[in-house]
Structures are given as C-alpha cells and as structure tokens.
C-alpha positions as CSV (number, residue, x, y, z in Angstrom):
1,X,-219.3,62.8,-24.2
2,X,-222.4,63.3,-26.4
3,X,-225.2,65.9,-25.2
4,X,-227.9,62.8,-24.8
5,X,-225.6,60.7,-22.5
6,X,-224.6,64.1,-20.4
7,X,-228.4,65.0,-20.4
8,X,-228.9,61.2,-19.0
9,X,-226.3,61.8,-16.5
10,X,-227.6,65.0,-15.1
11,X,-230.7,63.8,-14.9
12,X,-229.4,60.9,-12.3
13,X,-227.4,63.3,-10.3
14,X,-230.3,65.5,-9.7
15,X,-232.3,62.4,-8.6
16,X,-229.3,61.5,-6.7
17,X,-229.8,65.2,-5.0
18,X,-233.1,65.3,-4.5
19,X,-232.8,61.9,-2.2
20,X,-229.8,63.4,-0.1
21,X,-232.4,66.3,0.8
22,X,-234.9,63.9,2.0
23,X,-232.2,60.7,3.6
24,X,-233.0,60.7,7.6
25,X,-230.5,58.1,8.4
26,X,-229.9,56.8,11.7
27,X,-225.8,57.8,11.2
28,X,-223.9,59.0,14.4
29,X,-224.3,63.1,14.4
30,X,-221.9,65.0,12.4
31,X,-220.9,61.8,10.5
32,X,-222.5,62.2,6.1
33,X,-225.1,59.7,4.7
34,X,-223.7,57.4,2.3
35,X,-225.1,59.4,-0.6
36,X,-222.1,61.4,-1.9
37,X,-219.9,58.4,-1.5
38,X,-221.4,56.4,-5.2
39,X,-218.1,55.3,-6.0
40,X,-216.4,54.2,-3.0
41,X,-217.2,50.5,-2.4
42,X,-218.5,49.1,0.9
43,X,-216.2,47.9,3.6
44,X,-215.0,44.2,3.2
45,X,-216.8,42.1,5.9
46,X,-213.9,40.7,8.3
47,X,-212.7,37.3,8.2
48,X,-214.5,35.1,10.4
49,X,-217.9,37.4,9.3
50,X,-221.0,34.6,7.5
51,X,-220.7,34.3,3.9
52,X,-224.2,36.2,2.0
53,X,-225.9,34.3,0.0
54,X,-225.3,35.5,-3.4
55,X,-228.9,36.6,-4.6
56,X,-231.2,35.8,-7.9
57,X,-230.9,38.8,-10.0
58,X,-232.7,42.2,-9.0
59,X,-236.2,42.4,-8.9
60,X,-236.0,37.9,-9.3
61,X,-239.3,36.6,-7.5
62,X,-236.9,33.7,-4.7
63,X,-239.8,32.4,-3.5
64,X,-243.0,30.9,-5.1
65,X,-245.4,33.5,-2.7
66,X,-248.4,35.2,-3.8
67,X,-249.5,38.6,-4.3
68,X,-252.9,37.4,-2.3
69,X,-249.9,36.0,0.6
70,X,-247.8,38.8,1.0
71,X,-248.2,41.6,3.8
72,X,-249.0,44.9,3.3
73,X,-246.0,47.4,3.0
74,X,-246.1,50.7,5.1
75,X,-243.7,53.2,3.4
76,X,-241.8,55.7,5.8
77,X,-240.4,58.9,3.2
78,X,-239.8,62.3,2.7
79,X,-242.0,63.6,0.9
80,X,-239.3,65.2,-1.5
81,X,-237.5,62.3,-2.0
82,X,-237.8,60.7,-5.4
83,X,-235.7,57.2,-5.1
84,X,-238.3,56.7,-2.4
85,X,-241.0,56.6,-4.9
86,X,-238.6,54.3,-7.7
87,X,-238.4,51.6,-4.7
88,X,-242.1,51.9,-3.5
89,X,-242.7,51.5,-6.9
90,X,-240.3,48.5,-7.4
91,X,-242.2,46.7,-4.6
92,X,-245.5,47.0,-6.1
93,X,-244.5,45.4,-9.4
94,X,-243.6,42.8,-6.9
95,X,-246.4,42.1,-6.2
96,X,-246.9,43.9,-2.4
97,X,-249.3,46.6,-1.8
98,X,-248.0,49.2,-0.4
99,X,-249.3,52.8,1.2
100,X,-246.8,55.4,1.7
101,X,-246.6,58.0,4.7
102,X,-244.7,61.0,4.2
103,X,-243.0,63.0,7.3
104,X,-240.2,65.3,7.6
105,X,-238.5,63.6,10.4
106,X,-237.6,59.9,9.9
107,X,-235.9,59.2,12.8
108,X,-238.5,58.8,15.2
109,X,-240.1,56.0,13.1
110,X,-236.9,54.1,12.8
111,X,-235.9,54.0,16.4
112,X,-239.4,53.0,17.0
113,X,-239.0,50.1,14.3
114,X,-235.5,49.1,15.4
115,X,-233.5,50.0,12.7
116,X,-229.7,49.4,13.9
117,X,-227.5,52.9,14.6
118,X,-225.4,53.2,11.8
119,X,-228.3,51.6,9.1
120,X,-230.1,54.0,7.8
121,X,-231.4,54.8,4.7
122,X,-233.4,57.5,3.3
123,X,-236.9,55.1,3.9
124,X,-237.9,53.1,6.5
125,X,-240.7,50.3,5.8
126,X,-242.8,48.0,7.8
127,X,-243.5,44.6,5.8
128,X,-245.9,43.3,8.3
129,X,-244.1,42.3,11.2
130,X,-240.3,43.2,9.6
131,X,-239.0,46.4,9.0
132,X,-237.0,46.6,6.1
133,X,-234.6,49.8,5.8
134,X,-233.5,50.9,2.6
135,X,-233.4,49.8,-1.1
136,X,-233.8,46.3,-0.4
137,X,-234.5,44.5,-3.2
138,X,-238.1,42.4,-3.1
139,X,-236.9,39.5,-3.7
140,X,-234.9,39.6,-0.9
141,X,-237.7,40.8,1.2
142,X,-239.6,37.7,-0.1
143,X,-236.9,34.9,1.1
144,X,-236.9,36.4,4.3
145,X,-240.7,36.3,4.5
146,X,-240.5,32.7,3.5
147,X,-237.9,31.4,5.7
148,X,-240.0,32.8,8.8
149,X,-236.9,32.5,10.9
150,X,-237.4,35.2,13.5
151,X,-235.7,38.0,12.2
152,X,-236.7,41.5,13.1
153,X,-235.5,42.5,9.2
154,X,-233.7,43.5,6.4
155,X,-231.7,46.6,6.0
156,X,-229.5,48.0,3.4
157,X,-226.9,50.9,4.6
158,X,-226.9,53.7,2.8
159,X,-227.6,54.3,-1.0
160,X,-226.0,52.4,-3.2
161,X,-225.8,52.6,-6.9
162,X,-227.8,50.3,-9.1
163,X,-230.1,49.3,-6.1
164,X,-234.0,49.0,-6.7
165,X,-234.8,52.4,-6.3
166,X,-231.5,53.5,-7.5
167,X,-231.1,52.2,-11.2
168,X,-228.3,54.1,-13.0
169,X,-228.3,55.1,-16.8
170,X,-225.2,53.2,-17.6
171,X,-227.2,49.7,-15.7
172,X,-223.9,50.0,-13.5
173,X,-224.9,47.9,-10.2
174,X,-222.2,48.7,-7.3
175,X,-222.0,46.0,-5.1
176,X,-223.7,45.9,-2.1
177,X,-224.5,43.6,1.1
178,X,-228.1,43.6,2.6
179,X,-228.2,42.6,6.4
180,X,-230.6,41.0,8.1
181,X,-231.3,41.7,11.4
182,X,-231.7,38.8,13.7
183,X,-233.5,38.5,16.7
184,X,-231.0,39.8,19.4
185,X,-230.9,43.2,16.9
186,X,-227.5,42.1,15.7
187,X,-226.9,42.2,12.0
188,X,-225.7,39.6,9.5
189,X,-224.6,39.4,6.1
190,X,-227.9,38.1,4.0
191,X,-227.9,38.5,0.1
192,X,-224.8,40.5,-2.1
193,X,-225.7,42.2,-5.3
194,X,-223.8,43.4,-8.1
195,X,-220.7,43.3,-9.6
C-alpha cells in the first residue's frame, strides 16, 4: 500500500473516530453503536417484510421541490462529531436550510422526537414536522416530503459506509436500508442504497 492511499485511509478512520465519540444512539444499554461494525452488512429483512424502493443515486434531487418549498432543518449533534457536519453539509447543497444545535446528550431530543429504540444515529434532525435520524440521504428526505403520507419519518440505523455524511476514499457505498416510520411508530423498509 502506497503512503498517499494509507494517509487517505487514516484520515477516514480518524473521522470514523471522532463520530463514535460523539454517536448518542438510542441502542438498548450495554449493547455498541453500529460504528465499529463498517464491514459487517445489515441484517436481511425477513420474508414476508415490504420490498424498498430502490433509490435514485445519492444526493439525486426525486422530487421536482424547491429550495423556496422545503422546510427548514433543525440539526441535533455533538458538537465533536465531524460526519455530523459532512451530512448537515450534504443537506444544504440540497437545497434545505439548515441551523445546527449542539448538546452533549442526544437522547433526550430523540425520545422527545420519536425516534424508534434500537434507531439511532449519531444526529437527530427535525425537517419540519418529520424527524429524520441519521445519514439519510436528501433525496430520500424529499420523496417523503412529497408523498405527504403521514409518516412521522425517516431513520437510518447506525453508520453506514458510503452514506451522505459518511463518503469513503475508495467511493465504496455499503448497502443500506432507510426506514420510514409510519404513523403507528412502526418502521418500514423505504429506499436501499448501495451495492
């Protein structure tokens, strides 16, 4: 391995470290955040589980809405955590304006939001009236905005690698399921990424 590809490399692990420090998930106590697990690929859904909708590519506008249309983003972080700031910034090329808060203790704000046990993320957001959890990607956020269908949100589990927020040097995307969740605070498969 070269010394520019291993400097590239370290560079993403540190960022990869620095957001472990600052992930308040909502995981049971004494279970780890999804962070150190890059490699392992998610859990199949079962059988009789809704089919996603295969998404447009990462950072793909789905629907025809305007900046002027979309709601304002409220941005839930550590203040250490720098894959926060990737995403926050990956929203605002989108198009949303966003303003961030930074606290110390995330979990309060996501039980107040509703974000499911067992779906956290290192950020919690409010777009208008949804919370979205995680590295969602915009464009995902967007459909769901357009399809007004009552869902509370979106929420994407853990980190996972290649996600808006969470670009790798290689351009390696691990595959990865956001939910939505519905009304009754159930989740459901609604867009799959990556390979």
């Amino acid at each position: 391995m070269n010394g520019r590809r291993l400097s590239v490399l370290a560079a993403g692990l540190v960022t990869l470290a620095g957001c472990a420090q600052g992930a308040g998930t909502s995981a049971p106590a004494g279970t780890t955040p999804a962070v150190a697990s890059r490699s392992i690929p998610q859990a199949a859904a079962p059988a009789n589980a809704a089919t996603p909708a295969r998404a447009p590519a990462i950072g793909a506008t789905a629907s025809p809405m305007s900046a002027a249309a979309l709601p304002k983003v409220v941005v839930h972080k550590s203040p250490s955590c720098g894959c926060c700031a990737l995403w926050v910034r990956h929203m605002r090329e989108a198009g949303f304006s966003v303003d961030v808060r930074n606290t110390d203790n995330l979990e309060p704000v996501k039980k107040r939001l509703g974000v499911p046990l067992g779906k956290g993320s290192c950020h919690t957001a409010q777009v208008g009236a949804l919370v979205v959890e995680g590295h969602v990607p915009a464009a995902d956020i967007k459909r769901l905005l357009a399809a007004n269908d009552g869902a509370k949100g979106l929420v994407l589990p853990g980190m996972p690698a290649g996600s808006p927020g969470m670009e790798m040097p290689d351009g390696r995307v691990q595959r990865y399921t956001v939910e939505k969740i519905n009304a009754d605070g159930s989740t459901s498969p609604f867009a799959t990424h990556g390979e």
